[in-house]
mmCIF file of the N, C-alpha and C atoms, coordinates in Angstrom:
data_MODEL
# 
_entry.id   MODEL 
# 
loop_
_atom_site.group_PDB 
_atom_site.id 
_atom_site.type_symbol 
_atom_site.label_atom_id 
_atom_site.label_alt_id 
_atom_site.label_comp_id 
_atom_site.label_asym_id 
_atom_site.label_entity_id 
_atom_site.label_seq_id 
_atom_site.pdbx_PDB_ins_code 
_atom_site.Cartn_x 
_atom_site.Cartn_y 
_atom_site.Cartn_z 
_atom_site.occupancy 
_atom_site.B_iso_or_equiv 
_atom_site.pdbx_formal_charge 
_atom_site.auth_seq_id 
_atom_site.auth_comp_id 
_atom_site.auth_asym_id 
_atom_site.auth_atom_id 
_atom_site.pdbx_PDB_model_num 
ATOM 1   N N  . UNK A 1 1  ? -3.247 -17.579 4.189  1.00 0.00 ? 1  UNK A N  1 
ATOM 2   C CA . UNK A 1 1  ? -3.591 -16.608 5.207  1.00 0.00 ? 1  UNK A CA 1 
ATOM 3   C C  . UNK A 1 1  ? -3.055 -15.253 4.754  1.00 0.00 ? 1  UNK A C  1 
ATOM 4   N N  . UNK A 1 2  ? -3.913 -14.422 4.653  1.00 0.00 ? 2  UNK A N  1 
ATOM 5   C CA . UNK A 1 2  ? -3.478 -12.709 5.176  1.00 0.00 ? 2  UNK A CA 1 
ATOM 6   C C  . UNK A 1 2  ? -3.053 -12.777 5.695  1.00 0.00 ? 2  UNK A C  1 
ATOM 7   N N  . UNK A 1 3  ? -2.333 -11.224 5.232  1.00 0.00 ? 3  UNK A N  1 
ATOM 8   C CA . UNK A 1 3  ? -1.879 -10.481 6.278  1.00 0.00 ? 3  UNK A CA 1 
ATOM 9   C C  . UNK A 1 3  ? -2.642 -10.054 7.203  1.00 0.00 ? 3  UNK A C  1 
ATOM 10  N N  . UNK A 1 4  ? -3.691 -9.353  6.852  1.00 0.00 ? 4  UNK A N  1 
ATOM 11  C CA . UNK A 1 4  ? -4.806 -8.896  7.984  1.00 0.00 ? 4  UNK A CA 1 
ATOM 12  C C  . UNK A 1 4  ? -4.968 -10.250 8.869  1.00 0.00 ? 4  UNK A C  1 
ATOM 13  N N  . UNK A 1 5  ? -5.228 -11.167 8.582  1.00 0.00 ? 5  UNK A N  1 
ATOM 14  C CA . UNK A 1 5  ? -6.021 -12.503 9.717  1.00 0.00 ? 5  UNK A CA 1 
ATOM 15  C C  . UNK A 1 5  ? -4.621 -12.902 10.326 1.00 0.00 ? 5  UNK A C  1 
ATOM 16  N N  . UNK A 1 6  ? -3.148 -12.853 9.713  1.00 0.00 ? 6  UNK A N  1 
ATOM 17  C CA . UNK A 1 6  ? -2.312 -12.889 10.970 1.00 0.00 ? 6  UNK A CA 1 
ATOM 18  C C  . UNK A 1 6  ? -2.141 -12.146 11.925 1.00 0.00 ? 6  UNK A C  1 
ATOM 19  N N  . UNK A 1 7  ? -2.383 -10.613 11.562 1.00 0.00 ? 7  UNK A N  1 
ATOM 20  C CA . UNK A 1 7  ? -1.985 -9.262  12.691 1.00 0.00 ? 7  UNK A CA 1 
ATOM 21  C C  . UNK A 1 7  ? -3.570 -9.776  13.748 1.00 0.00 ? 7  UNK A C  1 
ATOM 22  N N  . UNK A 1 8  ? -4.474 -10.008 12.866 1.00 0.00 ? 8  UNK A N  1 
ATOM 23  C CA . UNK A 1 8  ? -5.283 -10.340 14.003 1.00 0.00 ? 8  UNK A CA 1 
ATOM 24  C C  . UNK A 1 8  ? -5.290 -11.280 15.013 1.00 0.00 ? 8  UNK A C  1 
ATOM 25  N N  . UNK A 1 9  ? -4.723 -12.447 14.114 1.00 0.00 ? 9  UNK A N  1 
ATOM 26  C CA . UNK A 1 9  ? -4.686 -13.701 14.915 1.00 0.00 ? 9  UNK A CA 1 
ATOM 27  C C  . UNK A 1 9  ? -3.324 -13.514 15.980 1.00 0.00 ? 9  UNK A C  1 
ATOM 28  N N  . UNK A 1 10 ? -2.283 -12.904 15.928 1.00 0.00 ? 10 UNK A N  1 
ATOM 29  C CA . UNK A 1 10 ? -0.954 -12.690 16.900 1.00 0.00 ? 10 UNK A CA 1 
ATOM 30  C C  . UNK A 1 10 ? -1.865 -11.623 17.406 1.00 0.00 ? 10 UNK A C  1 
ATOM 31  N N  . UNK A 1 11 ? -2.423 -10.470 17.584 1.00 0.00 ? 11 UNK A N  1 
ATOM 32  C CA . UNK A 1 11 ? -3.199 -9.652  18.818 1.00 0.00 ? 11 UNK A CA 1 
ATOM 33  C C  . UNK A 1 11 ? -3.570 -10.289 19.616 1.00 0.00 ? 11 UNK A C  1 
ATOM 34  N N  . UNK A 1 12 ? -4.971 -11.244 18.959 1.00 0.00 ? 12 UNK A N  1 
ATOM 35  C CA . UNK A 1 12 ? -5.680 -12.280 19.942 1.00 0.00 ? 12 UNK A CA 1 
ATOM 36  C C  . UNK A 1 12 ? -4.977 -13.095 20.873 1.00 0.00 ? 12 UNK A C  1 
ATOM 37  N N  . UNK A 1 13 ? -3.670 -13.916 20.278 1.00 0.00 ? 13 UNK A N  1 
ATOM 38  C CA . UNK A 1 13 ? -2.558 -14.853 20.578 1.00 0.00 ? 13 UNK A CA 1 
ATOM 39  C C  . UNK A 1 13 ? -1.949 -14.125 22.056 1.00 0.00 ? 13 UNK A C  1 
ATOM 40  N N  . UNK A 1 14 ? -1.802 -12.840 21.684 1.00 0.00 ? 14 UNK A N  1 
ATOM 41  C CA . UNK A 1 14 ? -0.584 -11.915 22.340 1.00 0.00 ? 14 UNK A CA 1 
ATOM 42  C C  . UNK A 1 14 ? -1.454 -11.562 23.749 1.00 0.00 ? 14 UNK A C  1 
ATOM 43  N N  . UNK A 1 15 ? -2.829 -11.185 23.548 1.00 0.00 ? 15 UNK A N  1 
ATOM 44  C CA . UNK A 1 15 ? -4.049 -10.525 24.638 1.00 0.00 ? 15 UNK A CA 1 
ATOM 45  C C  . UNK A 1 15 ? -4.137 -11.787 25.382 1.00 0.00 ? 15 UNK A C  1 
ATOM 46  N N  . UNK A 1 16 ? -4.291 -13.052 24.894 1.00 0.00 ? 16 UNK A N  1 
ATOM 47  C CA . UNK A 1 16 ? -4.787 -14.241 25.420 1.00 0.00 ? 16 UNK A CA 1 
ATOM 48  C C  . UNK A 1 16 ? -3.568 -14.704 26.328 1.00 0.00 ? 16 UNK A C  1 
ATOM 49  N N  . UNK A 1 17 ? -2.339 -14.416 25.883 1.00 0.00 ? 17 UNK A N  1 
ATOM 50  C CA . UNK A 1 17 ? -1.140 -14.869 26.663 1.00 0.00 ? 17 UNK A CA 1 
ATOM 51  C C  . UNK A 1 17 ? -0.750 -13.820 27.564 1.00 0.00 ? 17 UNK A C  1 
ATOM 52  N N  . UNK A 1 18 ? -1.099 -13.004 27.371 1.00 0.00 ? 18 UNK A N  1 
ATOM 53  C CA . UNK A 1 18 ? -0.830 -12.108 28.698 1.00 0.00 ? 18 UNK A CA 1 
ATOM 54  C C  . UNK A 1 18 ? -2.100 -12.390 29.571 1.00 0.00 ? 18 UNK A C  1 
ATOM 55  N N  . UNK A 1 19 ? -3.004 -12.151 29.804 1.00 0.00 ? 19 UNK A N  1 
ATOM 56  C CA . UNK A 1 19 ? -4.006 -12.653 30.422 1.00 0.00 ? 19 UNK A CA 1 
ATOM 57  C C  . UNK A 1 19 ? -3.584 -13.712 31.750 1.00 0.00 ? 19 UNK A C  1 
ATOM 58  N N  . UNK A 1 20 ? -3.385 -15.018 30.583 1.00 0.00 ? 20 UNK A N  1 
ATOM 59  C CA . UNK A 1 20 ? -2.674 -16.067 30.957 1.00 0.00 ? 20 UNK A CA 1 
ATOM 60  C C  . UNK A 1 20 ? -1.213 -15.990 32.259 1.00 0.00 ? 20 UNK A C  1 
ATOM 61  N N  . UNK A 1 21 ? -0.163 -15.046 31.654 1.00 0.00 ? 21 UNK A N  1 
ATOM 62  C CA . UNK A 1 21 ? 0.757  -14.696 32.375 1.00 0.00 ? 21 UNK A CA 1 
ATOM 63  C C  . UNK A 1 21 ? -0.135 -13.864 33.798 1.00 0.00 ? 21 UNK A C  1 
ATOM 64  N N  . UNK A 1 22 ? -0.574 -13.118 33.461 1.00 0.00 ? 22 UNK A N  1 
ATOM 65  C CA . UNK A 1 22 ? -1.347 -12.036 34.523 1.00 0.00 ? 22 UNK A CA 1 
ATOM 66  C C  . UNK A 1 22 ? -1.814 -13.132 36.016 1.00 0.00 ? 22 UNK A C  1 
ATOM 67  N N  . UNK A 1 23 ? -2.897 -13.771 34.993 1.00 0.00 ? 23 UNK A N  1 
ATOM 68  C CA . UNK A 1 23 ? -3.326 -14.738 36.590 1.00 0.00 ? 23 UNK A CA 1 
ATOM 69  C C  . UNK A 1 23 ? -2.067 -15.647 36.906 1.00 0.00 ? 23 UNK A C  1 
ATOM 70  N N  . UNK A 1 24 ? -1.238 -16.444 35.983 1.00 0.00 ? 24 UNK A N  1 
ATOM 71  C CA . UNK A 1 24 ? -0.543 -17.018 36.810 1.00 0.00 ? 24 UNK A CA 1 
ATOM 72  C C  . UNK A 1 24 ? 1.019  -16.618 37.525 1.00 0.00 ? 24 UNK A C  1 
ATOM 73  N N  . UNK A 1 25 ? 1.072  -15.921 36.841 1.00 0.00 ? 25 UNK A N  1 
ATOM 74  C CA . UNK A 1 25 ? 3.123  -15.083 37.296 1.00 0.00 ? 25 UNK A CA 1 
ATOM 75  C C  . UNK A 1 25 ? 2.360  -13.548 37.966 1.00 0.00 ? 25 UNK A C  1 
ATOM 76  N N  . UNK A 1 26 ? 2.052  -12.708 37.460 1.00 0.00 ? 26 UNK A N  1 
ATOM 77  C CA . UNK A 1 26 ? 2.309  -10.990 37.812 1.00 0.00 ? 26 UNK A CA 1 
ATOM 78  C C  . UNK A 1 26 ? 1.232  -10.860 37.364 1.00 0.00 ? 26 UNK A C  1 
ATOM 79  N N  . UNK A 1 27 ? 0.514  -9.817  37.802 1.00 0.00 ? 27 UNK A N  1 
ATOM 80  C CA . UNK A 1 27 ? -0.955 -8.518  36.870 1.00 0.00 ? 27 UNK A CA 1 
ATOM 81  C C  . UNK A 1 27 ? 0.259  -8.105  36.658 1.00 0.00 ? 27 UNK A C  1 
ATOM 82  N N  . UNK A 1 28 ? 1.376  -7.324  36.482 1.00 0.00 ? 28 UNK A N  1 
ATOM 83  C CA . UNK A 1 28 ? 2.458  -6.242  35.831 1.00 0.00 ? 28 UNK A CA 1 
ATOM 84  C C  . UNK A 1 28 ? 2.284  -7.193  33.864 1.00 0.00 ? 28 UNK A C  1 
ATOM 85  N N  . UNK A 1 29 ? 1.888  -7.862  33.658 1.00 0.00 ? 29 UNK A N  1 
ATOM 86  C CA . UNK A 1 29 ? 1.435  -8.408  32.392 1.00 0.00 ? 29 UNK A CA 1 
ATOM 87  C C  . UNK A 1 29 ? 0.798  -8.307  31.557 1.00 0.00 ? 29 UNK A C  1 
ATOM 88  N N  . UNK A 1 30 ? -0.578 -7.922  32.660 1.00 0.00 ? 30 UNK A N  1 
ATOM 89  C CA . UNK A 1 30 ? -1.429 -6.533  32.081 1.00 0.00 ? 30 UNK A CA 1 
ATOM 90  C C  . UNK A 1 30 ? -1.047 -5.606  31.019 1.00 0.00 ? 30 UNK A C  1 
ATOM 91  N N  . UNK A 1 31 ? 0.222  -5.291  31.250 1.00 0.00 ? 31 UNK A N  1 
ATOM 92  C CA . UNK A 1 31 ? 0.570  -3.869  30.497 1.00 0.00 ? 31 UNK A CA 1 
ATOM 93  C C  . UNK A 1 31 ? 0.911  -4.077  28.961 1.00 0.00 ? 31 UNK A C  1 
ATOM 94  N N  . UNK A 1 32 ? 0.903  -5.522  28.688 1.00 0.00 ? 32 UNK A N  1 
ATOM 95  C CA . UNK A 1 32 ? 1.520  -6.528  27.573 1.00 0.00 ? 32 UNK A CA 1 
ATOM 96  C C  . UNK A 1 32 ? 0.085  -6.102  26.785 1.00 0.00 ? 32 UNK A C  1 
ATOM 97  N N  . UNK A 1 33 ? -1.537 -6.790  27.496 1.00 0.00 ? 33 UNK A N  1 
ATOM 98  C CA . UNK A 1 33 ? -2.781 -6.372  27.076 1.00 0.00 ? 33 UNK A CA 1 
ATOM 99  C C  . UNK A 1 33 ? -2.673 -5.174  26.612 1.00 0.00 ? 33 UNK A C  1 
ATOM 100 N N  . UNK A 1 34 ? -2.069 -3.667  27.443 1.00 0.00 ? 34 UNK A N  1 
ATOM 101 C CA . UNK A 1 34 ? -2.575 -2.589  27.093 1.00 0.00 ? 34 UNK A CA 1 
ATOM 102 C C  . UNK A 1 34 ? -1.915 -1.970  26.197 1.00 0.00 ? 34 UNK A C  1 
ATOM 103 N N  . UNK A 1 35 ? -0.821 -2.859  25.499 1.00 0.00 ? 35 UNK A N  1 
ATOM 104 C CA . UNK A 1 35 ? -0.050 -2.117  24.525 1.00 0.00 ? 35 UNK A CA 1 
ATOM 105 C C  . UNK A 1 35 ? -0.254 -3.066  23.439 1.00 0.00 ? 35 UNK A C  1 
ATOM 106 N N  . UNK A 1 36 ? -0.976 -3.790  23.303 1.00 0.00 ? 36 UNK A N  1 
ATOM 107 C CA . UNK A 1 36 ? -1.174 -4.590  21.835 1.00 0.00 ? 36 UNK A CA 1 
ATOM 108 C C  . UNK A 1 36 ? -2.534 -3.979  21.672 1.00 0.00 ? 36 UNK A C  1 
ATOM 109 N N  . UNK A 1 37 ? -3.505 -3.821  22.585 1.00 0.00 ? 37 UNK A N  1 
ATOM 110 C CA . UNK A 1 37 ? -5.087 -2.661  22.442 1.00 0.00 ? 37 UNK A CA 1 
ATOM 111 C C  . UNK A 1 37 ? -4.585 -1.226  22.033 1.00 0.00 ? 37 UNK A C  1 
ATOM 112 N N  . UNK A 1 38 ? -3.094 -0.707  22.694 1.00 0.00 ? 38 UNK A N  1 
ATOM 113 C CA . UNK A 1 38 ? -2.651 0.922   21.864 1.00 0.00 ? 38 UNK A CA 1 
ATOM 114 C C  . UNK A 1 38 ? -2.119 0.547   20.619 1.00 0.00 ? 38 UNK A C  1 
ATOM 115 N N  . UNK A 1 39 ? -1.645 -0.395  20.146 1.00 0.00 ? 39 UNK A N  1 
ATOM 116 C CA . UNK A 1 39 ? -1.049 -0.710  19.065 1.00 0.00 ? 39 UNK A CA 1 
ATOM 117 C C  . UNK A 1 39 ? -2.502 -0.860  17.942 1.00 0.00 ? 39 UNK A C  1 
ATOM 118 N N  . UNK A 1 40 ? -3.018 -1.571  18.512 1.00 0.00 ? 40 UNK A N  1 
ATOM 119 C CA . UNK A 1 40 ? -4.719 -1.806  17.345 1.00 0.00 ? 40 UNK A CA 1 
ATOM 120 C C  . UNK A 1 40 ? -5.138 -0.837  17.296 1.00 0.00 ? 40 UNK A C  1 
ATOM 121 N N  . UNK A 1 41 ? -5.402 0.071   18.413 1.00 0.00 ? 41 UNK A N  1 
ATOM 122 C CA . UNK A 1 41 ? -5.846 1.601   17.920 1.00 0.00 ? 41 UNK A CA 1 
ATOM 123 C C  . UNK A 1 41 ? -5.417 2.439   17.037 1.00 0.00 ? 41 UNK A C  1 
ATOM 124 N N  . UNK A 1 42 ? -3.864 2.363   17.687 1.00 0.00 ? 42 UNK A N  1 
ATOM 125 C CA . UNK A 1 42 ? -3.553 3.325   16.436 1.00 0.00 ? 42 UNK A CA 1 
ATOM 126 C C  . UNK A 1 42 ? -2.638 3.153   14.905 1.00 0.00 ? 42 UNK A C  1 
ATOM 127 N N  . UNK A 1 43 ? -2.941 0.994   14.860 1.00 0.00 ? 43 UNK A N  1 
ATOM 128 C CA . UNK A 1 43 ? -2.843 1.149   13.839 1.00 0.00 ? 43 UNK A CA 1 
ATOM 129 C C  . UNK A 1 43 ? -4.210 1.510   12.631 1.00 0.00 ? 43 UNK A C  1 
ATOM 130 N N  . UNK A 1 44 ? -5.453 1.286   13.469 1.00 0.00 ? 44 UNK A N  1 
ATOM 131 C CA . UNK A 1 44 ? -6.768 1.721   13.083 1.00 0.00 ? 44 UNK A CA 1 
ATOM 132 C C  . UNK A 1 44 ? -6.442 2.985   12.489 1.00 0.00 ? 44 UNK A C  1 
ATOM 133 N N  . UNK A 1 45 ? -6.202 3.776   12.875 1.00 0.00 ? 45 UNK A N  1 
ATOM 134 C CA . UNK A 1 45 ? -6.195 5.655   12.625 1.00 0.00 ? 45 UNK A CA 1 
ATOM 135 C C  . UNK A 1 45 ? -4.714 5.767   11.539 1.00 0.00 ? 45 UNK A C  1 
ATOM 136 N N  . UNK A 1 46 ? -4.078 4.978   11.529 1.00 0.00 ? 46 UNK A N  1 
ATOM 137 C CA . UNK A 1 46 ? -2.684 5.684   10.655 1.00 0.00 ? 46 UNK A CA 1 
ATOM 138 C C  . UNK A 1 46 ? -2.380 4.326   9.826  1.00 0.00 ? 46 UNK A C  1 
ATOM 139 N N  . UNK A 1 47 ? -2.786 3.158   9.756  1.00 0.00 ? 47 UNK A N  1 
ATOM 140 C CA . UNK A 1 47 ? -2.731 2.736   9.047  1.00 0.00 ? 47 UNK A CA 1 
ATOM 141 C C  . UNK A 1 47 ? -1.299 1.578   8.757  1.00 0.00 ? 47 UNK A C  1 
ATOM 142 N N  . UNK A 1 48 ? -0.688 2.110   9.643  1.00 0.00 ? 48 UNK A N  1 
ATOM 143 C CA . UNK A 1 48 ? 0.780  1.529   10.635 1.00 0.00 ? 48 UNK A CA 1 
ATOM 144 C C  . UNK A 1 48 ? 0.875  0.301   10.840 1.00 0.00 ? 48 UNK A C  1 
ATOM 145 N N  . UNK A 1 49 ? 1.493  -0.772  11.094 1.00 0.00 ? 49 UNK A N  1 
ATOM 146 C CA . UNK A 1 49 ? 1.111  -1.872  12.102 1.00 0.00 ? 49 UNK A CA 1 
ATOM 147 C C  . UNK A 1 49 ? 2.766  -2.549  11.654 1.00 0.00 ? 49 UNK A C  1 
ATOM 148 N N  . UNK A 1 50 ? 3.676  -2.448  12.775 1.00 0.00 ? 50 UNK A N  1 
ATOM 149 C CA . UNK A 1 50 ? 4.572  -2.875  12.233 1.00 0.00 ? 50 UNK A CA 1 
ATOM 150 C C  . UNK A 1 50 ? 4.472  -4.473  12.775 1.00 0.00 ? 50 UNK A C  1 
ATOM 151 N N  . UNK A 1 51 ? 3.788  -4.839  12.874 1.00 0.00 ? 51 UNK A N  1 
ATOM 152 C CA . UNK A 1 51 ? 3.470  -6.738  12.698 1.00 0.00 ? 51 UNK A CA 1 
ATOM 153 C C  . UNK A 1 51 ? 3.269  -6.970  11.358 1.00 0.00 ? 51 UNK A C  1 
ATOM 154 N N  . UNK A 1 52 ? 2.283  -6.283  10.780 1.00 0.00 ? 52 UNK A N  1 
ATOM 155 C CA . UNK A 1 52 ? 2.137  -6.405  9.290  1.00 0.00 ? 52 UNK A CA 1 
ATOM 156 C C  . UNK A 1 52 ? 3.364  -6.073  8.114  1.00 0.00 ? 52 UNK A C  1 
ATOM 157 N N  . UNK A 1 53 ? 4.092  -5.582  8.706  1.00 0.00 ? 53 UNK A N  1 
ATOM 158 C CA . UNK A 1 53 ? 5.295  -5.152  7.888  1.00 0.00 ? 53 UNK A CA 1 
ATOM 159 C C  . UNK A 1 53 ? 6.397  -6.706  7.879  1.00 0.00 ? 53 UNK A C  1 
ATOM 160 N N  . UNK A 1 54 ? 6.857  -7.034  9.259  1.00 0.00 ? 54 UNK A N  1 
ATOM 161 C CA . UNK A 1 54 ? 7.120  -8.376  9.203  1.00 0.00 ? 54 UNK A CA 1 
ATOM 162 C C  . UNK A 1 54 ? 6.618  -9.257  8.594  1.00 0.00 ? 54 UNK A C  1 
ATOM 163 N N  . UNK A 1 55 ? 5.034  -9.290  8.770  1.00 0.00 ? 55 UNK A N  1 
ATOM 164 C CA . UNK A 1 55 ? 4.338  -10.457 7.947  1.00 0.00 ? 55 UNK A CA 1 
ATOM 165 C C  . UNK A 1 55 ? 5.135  -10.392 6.650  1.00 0.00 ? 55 UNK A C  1 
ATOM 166 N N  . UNK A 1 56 ? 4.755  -9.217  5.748  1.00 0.00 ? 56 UNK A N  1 
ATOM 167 C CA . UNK A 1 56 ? 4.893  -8.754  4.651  1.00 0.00 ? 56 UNK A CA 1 
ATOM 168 C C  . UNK A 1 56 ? 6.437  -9.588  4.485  1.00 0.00 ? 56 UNK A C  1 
ATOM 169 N N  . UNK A 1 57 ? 7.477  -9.204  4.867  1.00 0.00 ? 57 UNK A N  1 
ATOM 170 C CA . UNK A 1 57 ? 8.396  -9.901  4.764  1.00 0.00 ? 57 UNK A CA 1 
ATOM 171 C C  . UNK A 1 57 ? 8.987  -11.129 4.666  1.00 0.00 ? 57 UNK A C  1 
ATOM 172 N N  . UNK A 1 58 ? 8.163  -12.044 5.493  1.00 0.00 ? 58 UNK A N  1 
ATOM 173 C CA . UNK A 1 58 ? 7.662  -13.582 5.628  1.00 0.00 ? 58 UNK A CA 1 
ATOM 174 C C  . UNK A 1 58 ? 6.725  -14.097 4.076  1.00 0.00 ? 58 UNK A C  1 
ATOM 175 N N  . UNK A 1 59 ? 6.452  -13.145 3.209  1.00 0.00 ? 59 UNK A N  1 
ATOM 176 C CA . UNK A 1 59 ? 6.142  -13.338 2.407  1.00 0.00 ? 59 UNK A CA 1 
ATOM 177 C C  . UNK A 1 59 ? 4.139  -13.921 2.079  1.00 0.00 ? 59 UNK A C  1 
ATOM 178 N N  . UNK A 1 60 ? 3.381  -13.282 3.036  1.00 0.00 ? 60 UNK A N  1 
ATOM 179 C CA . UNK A 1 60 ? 2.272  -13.589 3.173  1.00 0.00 ? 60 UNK A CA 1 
ATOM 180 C C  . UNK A 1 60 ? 1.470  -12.204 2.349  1.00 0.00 ? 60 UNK A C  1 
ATOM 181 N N  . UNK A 1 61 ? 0.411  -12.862 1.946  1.00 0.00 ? 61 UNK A N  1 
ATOM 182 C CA . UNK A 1 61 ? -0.307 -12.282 0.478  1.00 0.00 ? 61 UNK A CA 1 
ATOM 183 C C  . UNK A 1 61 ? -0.700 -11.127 1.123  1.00 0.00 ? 61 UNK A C  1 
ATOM 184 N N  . UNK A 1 62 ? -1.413 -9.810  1.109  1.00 0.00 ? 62 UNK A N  1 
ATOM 185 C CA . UNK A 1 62 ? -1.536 -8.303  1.434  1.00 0.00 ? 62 UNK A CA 1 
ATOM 186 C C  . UNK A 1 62 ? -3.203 -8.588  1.813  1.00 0.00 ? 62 UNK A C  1 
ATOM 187 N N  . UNK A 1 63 ? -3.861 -8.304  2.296  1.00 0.00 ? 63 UNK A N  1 
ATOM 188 C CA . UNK A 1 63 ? -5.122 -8.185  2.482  1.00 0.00 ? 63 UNK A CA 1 
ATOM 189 C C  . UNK A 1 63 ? -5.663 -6.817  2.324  1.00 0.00 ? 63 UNK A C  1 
ATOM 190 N N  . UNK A 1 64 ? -7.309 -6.407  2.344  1.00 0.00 ? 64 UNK A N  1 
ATOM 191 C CA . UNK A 1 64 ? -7.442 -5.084  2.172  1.00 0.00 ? 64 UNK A CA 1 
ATOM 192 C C  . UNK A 1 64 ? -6.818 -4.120  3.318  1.00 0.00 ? 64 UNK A C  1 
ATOM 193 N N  . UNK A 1 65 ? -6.799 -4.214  4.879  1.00 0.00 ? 65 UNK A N  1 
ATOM 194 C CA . UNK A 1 65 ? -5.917 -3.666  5.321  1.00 0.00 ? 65 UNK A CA 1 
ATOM 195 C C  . UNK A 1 65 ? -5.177 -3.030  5.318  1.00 0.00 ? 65 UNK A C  1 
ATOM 196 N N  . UNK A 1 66 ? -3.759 -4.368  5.216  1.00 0.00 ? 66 UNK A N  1 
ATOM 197 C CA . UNK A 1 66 ? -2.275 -3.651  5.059  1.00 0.00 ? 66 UNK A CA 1 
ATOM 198 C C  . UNK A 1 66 ? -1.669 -3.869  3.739  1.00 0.00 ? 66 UNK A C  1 
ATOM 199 N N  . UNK A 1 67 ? -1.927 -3.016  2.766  1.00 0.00 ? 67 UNK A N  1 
ATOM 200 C CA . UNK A 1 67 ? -1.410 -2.837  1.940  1.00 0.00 ? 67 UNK A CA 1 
ATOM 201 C C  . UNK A 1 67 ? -0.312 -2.310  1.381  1.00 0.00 ? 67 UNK A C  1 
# 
């Protein structure tokens, strides 16, 4: 596995579990959704993503992405 298909796959993971939390504990969980969607944005534009930096550390191969 990439790096790219893990940062994707923990977004999806992260959106899907808040969701999850939202209907069953709090909507205040919501805000979990709206900061992993500001985080994808602007690692889109700068190229950033400090999930991918961890990966990187864990020792998982670079994808075109995060290089």
């Amino acid at each position: 596995m990439s790096i790219d298909r893990a940062v994707f796959a923990m977004a999806g993971f992260m959106v899907l579990l808040s969701l999850l939390l939202a209907h069953f504990v709090s909507p205040l969980w919501l805000w979990l959704t709206a900061f992993v969607g500001l985080n994808l944005l602007q690692s889109a534009f700068t190229g950033f993503c400090p999930a991918a930096l961890i990966f990187k550390r864990l020792g998982l191969k670079a994808g075109c992405a995060f290089n």
